[in-house]
C-alpha positions, 0 to 999 in steps of 0.5 A: 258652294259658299266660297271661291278657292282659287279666290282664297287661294290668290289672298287669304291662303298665300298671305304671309304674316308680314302681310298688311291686314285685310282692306278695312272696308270688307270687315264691319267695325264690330268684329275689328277684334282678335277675337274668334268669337266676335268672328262667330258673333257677326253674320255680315261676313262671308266665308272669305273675310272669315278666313282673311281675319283669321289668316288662314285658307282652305288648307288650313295653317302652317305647324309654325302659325298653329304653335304660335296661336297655341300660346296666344289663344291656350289649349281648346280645353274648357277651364277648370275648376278644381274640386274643394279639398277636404279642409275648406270642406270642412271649415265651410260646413261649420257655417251654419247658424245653429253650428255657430250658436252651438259653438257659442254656448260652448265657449260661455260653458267653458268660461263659467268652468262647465267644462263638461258639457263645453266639450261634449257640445265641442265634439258633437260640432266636429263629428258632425262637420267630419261626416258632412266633409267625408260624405261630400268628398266622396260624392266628388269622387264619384261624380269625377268618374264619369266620362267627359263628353268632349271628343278626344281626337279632330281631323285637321288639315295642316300645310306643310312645304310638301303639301300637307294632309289631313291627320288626327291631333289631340282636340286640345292642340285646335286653334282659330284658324285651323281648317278640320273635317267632320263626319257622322258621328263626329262631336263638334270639337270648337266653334266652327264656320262651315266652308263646305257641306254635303248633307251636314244635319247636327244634333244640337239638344244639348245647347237648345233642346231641340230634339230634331236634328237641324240642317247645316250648310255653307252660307256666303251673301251677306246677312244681317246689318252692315255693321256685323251686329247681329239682331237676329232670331239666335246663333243657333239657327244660323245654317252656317255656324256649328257649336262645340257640344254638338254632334253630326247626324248626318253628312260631312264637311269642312270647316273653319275654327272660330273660337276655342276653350272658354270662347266658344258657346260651351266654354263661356258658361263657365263664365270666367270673370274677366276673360277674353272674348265676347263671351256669355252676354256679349252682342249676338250670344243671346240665347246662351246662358251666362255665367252663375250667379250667387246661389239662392237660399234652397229649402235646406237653407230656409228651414235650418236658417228658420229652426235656428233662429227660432231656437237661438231667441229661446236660448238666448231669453232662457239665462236671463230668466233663470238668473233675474228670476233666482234673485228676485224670489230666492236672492241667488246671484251669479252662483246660478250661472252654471245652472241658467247655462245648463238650462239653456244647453238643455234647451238645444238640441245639441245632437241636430248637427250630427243628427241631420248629417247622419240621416242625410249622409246615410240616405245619400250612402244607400242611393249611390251604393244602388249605383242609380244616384249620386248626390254631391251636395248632402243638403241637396236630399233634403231638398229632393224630399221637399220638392213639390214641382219637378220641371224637366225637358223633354228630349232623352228624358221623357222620350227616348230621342229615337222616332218610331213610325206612327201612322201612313196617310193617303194625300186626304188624311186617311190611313193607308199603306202605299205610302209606308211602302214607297218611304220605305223603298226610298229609305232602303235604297238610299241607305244601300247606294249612297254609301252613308256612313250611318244610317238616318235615325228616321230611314231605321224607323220606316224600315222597321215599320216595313220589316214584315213586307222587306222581300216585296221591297227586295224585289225592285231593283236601285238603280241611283240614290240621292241622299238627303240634303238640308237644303233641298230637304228631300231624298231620292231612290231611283228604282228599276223591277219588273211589272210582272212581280209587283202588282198595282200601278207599279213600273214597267220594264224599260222605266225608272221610278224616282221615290222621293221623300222629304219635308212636307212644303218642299215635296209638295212644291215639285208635285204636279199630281195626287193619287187618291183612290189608285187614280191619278189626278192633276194637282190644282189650287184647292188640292194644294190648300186642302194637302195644306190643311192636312199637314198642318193638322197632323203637325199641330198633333207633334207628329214628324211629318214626311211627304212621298212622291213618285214618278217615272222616267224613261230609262237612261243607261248613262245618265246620272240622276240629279235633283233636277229630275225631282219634278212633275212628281205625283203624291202618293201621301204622306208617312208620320214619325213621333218620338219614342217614349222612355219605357218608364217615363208614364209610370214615373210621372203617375208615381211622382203625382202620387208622392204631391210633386207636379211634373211639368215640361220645359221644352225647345221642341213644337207644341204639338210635339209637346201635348201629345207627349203629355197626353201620352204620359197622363199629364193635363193637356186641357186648354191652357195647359201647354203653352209656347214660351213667348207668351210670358214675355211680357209678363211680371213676375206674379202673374207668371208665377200664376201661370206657371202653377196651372200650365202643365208644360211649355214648348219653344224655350229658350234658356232665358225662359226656363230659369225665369219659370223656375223662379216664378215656380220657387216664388210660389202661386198667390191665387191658385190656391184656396183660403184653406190651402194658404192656412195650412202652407202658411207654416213656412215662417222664414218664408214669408219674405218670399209669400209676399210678393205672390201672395203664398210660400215659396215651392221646392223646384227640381230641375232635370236637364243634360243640355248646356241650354239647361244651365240657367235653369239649373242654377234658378232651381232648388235641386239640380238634377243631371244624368250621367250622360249630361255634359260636362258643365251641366254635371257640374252645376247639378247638385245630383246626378243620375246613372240613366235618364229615368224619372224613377231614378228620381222617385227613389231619390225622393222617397230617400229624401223625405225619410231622412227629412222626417227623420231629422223632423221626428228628432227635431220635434221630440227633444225639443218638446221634452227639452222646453218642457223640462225648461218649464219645469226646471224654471218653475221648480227653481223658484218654488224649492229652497234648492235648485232642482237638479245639478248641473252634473246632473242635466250634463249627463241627462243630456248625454244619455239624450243625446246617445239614444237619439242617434237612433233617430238618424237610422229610423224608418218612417212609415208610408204617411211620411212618404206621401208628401213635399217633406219640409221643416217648417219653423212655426209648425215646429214652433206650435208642436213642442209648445203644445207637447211640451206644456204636456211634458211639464204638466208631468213634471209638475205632478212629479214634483208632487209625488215626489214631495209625497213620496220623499218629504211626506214619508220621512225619507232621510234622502232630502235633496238628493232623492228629489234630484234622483227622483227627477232624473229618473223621471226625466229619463222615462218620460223621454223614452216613452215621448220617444216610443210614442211620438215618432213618425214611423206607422204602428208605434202606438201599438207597440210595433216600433221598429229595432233602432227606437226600440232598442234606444227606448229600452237603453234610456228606461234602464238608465234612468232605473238603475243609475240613481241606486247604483254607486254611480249615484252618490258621485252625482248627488243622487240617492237611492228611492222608496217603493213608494216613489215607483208606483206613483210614478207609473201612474204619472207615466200611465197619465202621461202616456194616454195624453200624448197618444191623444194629442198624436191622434189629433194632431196626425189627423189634423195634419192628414185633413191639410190640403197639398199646397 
């Protein structure tokens, strides 16, 4: 027992708040503080000066002193944070760079009186901040729906003049100082002290990831040093300590308040600035992660940040030239303003902003609307599409957190039966006579494994139980038959059998015999080591070892049974329990491996635990491939960075350890990859300030977890990734959440990911290729004609017409190739794609200049200048529908196969460029109708310029086929 009531109840109990504090020398000067979680944080104090700090006893507080520190200390809730209304919504999403310079090209638009083309740029920056806004609100909405993990009610004792009982308050209503019951099943509610125990086990996955329950109990000598501070190996493994967040396994207790609402463990990841307490990073916290820092540039950020300022240098060099090269060669001034803007405007791709949002928010619409995935942050299914390292726990995700019988051991190792059964007798007949409230996850699983010999377990008799306790670390049933129904060396009439299950160590430690060979032989040193041995071998595989032991006793009617008969027992073996693999978790992990994303375990839970689960799911466990997380604590971060890369999975991390190795997976491998591979990655661009401190570009990092010890991980990772059933901040801080903890929940999220990236990459590609080839063209005619090529009316509605086929792109579907790979947007990849098309497209251009010269100036036509602007236009319009056609990411568009959204815009922009030029339409332009002869040569030129583009897509696409995976 850890405490004395009647010493409490003589002082801490009958003390009234008048009372002087408590004599300075029983408290350590480190915990001299109001605070509870300075309570919490100091293992020096015994349950007595806890509950002298906090004024209160072992029944609890009055009504009066509970009110009171209601307003002192506010509700046990945690604090919140209140969703972004749809304005700043709104406003935020205008703060992309390429946003901002087309907002830019807007403005200088309207100031030169091109006032069409400032508000179609105007309105295309507003439709796309709208649907970004409405998208991202209702993934709020959704994400507000799920239920919340904290218990609702707590039993709690209260004193009262009549004598007070335990009753059932609100959670929110606990305060420090309040003395409640917990029971199986209960969620811990605050941060507590326990006062008393029976068999408590708890369930801390969520805050450690240990998947195992772990063992609590009333601890009262004093630990630590004597100032309070504390030093030791983390809060979480203290026996007496248990944390909001948590559940109860097993057992009941009662226990003490330390600390409530954004001081407890949970509460304080929220990390409020300023707040009261010790809070995340205060002495004796460490373990727990900390408040968020400023979020990191994701791989949406770095590809939209890069494929902007590319653009932004080429529109911003594109004016000048135009209007320095018209004065020089044709003595023009600043009447070609409008005309250099409408070059510049050309050279955007004024659709990116809606064409990126579309593509995103529909892919984003079809996963939530399958009820499996919700994604809360649009850019975030970008960063699904380019993951490449998916890094997850392992409890609940990859296993089911269920045990399942693996094997039943003889004392030497080798399968055998007896000891399955004597486990499974304890398991029945301590379920049966102690009463438990709910049945011991590991006792379900013996007797299921068992179920076939359930009538021979019905045939013994249970005479006493006693359950299991996490100090002694065993359980006893105590059993009575007759000899003449169970044959072998069973009990005989007039004697008890004690069955007695347990940990390995502590079975062993009240043995006194073995049975090998149905023969009983005395247990001696070199039996002991070689039992030793054996455990530690079948550990070492990650199984859950059980030790079994029986013996008998005379019969006492009468008598009670205690653990102090638990000796001179005989091993009978030893029974090995494993955690369940998810159903779909291998099958994922090979589907993922196929797609280019690396799995890769971050775990609390024993190596040998963890390689079997990887060997189980098809993941490398070859030598150095699993690894216990203290090893890279002295470390740099290159050389984790290096090791990260090669190690398939690592075991007993703390929070600390996972979000350094997520950050050493986004800073990339220097030294794993092969000259050829650094070629091919080496695209990234903006990337590069990253590439340098390892020698390669940054990687996209997913991170799946549900645990508060998964907090700083999440927040280190590109994408964050939470089931439904995660706590409430780890939901909040994920970027997507899932319906189940099923990784191929993931897969469809990443396929749904990399369609829209390709998509936005197919879009990207196309027009800016045909736009800087037309700017080539324009810049080249200007100087070579006596007029300007094309009117500024003209290039705004060639532009328009662009721009509203091109919204076919967002609901396009990309073939199987697109799929098969991290997509990412690549600035100098896109750089050397619409260089090379598009000195392709003005080659085009060129030879249509020279047919229209031919056709128009060479045959007399009367048209002049306004056939070679309706010349040029149609020109323009079909070779972009024929780039369209050809050069899109979807499978079979070459043989004509392209599916109906590209079709039917290829088909819209021909008819346009055909029939606008002749209809009356025409002359309001400054066009003119054209000769025959025009169009013939013109399907010659398209002819040419087809077979050219089909060449370079198939060498290009080749190309990018033979690029190793990075």
């Amino acid at each position: 027992m850890a405490w004395a009531p009647e010493k409490v109840e003589g002082s801490a109990a009958a003390r009234t708040e008048g009372e002087a504090e408590p004599d300075a020398h029983l408290v350590p000067p480190a915990v001299r503080a109001e605070s509870g979680a300075a309570l919490r944080d100091a293992p020096g104090l015994t349950a007595l000066e806890t509950l002298r700090l906090l004024e209160s006893g072992p029944r609890g507080l009055t009504e009066a002193q509970a009110e009171e520190r209601l307003l002192r200390y506010g509700e046990n809730t945690l604090p919140e944070r209140r969703p972004a209304g749809r304005p700043w919504r709104f406003v935020h999403s205008l703060r992309d760079p390429f946003t901002t310079v087309l907002l830019c090209l807007a403005l200088v638009s309207a100031a030169v009186a091109s006032w069409g083309t400032a508000c179609v740029i105007a309105v295309l920056v507003v439709v796309s901040a709208v649907l970004r806004t409405s998208g991202e609100y209702r993934a709020e909405r959704s994400t507000a729906a799920l239920r919340e993990l904290i218990a609702t009610t707590a039993t709690v004792q209260r004193r009262a003049p009549s004598g007070g009982a335990a009753r059932e308050i609100p959670v929110d209503q606990l305060v420090p100082g309040d003395v409640i019951r917990l029971g199986p099943g209960d969620l811990v509610p605050a941060d507590l002290r326990l006062l008393r125990a029976s068999g408590l086990t708890v369930r801390q996955a969520v805050l450690t990831g240990e998947s195992a329950p772990v063992a609590k109990y009333p601890v009262d000598a004093r630990e630590g040093s004597a100032t309070g501070t504390y030093d030791g190996p983390g809060l979480f493994e203290r026996p007496e300590l248990c944390f909001q967040g948590s559940s109860v396994a097993s057992g009941s207790a009662t226990a003490v308040v330390l600390a409530t609402g954004a001081e407890t463990l949970f509460g304080g990841t929220y990390g409020r600035p300023g707040g009261r307490g010790a809070g995340p990073g205060a002495p004796g916290t460490r373990g727990v992660p900390g408040p968020r820092k400023a979020p990191r540039e994701s791989a949406f950020d770095r590809s939209v940040n890069g494929i902007s300022w590319t653009l932004i240098r080429f529109m911003l060099l594109t004016p000048p030239l135009v209007l320095m090269a018209n004065a020089a060669l044709r003595g023009r001034g600043l009447e070609t303003l409008p005309f250099a803007v409408a070059v510049a405007v050309g050279l955007t791709p004024e659709m990116l902003p809606v064409i990126v949002t579309t593509a995103l928010a529909r892919g984003a619409a079809l996963l939530a609307r399958g009820g499996e995935v919700i994604v809360k942050r649009l850019p975030a299914l970008h960063d699904l599409g380019a993951i490449d390292v998916l890094c997850t726990d392992k409890t609940g995700t990859l296993t089911q957190d269920r045990p399942f019988l693996d094997c039943s051991l003889a004392p030497d190792g080798r399968p055998a039966p007896e000891p399955l059964h004597w486990a499974a007798v304890n398991s029945l007949w301590t379920l049966q006579l102690a009463e438990l409230p709910t049945p011991d996850a590991l006792d379900e699983a013996i007797l299921e494994a068992a179920e076939d010999d359930f009538d021979e377990l019905l045939a013994y008799e249970g005479v006493a139980a006693l359950p299991f306790d996490p100090v002694r670390r065993t359980s006893c049933a105590v059993i009575r038959t007759d000899a003449a129904t169970v044959g072998g060396p069973g009990p005989r009439l007039g004697v008890h059998t004690l069955v007695v299950k347990g940990a390995p160590e502590d079975v062993l430690e009240r043995c006194a015999g073995v049975r090998e060979d149905g023969r009983d032989t005395d247990l001696d040193e070199a039996a002991r080591a070689r039992l030793a041995r054996v455990v530690a071998d079948r550990t070492a595989d990650g199984l859950r070892l059980l030790a079994v032991a029986v013996a008998e006793r005379p019969a006492r009617p009468g008598r009670a049974y205690t653990p102090a008969d638990e000796r001179g027992l005989t091993l009978v073996g030893f029974v090995g329990l494993r955690d369940a693999l998810a159903p779909t978790a291998a099958a994922a992990c090979a589907g993922l491996a196929r797609r280019g994303v690396a799995v890769k375990v971050l775990t609390g839970d024993h190596p040998g635990t963890v390689t079997h689960v990887c060997r189980e799911l098809g993941l490398d466990t070859g030598p150095g491939a699993v690894l216990t997380a203290d090893r890279i604590d002295g470390l740099t971060d290159g050389e984790l960075a290096r090791l990260a890369s090669r190690t398939t999975a690592f075991a007993r991390c703390t929070p600390e350890h996972k979000a350094r190795i997520v950050g050493a997976l986004r800073a990339g491998d220097g030294t794993a990859r092969t000259a050829a591979g650094r070629k091919a990655v080496d695209r990234t661009g903006a990337d590069h300030a990253v590439a340098d401190r390892t020698g390669a570009p940054p990687r996209t990092v997913g991170f799946l977890g549900d645990g508060v010890n998964d907090l700083p991980a999440l927040h280190a990772c590109d994408v964050g990734i939470a089931p439904r059933d995660a706590v409430h901040v780890t939901r909040e801080a994920a970027d997507v959440v899932l319906a189940s903890k099923d990784l191929n929940a993931i897969d469809g999220a990443i396929v749904a990911g990399r369609r829209s990236t390709a998509n936005i990459a197919t879009y990207l590609r196309i027009t800016l290729s045909s736009n800087l080839g037309n700017v080539i063209a324009m810049l080249g005619a200007g100087l070579l004609l006596p007029f300007l090529p094309m009117l500024p009316a003209q290039v705004l509605v060639q532009n328009l017409c662009f721009d509203a086929v091109q919204l076919a792109f967002a609901f396009d579907r990309p073939g199987p190739a697109a799929l098969r790979r991290p997509a990412v947007l690549r600035p100098a990849d896109l750089l050397r794609y619409i260089t090379g098309f598009g000195l392709l497209n003005a080659a085009a251009d060129l030879a249509t200049f020279g047919v229209l010269m031919l056709a128009v100036h060479g045959s007399g036509h009367p048209g002049g200048q306004d056939a070679f602007h309706a010349g040029w236009f149609t020109e323009n319009l079909l070779t972009q529908a024929l780039v369209m056609y050809l050069l899109r990411a979807g499978r079979h568009s070459a043989e004509g196969r392209a599916p109906g959204p590209i079709r039917g815009a290829v088909c819209a922009l021909a008819v346009i460029g055909l029939l606008l030029p002749p209809s009356p339409l025409g002359p309001l332009l400054g066009m003119s109708a054209l000769p025959p002869l025009y169009y013939g040569l013109l399907a010659a030129v398209l002819v040419l310029y087809g077979a050219g583009l089909a060449w370079a897509k198939r060498r290009y696409d080749g190309r990018v086929a033979a690029e190793p995976r990075p």
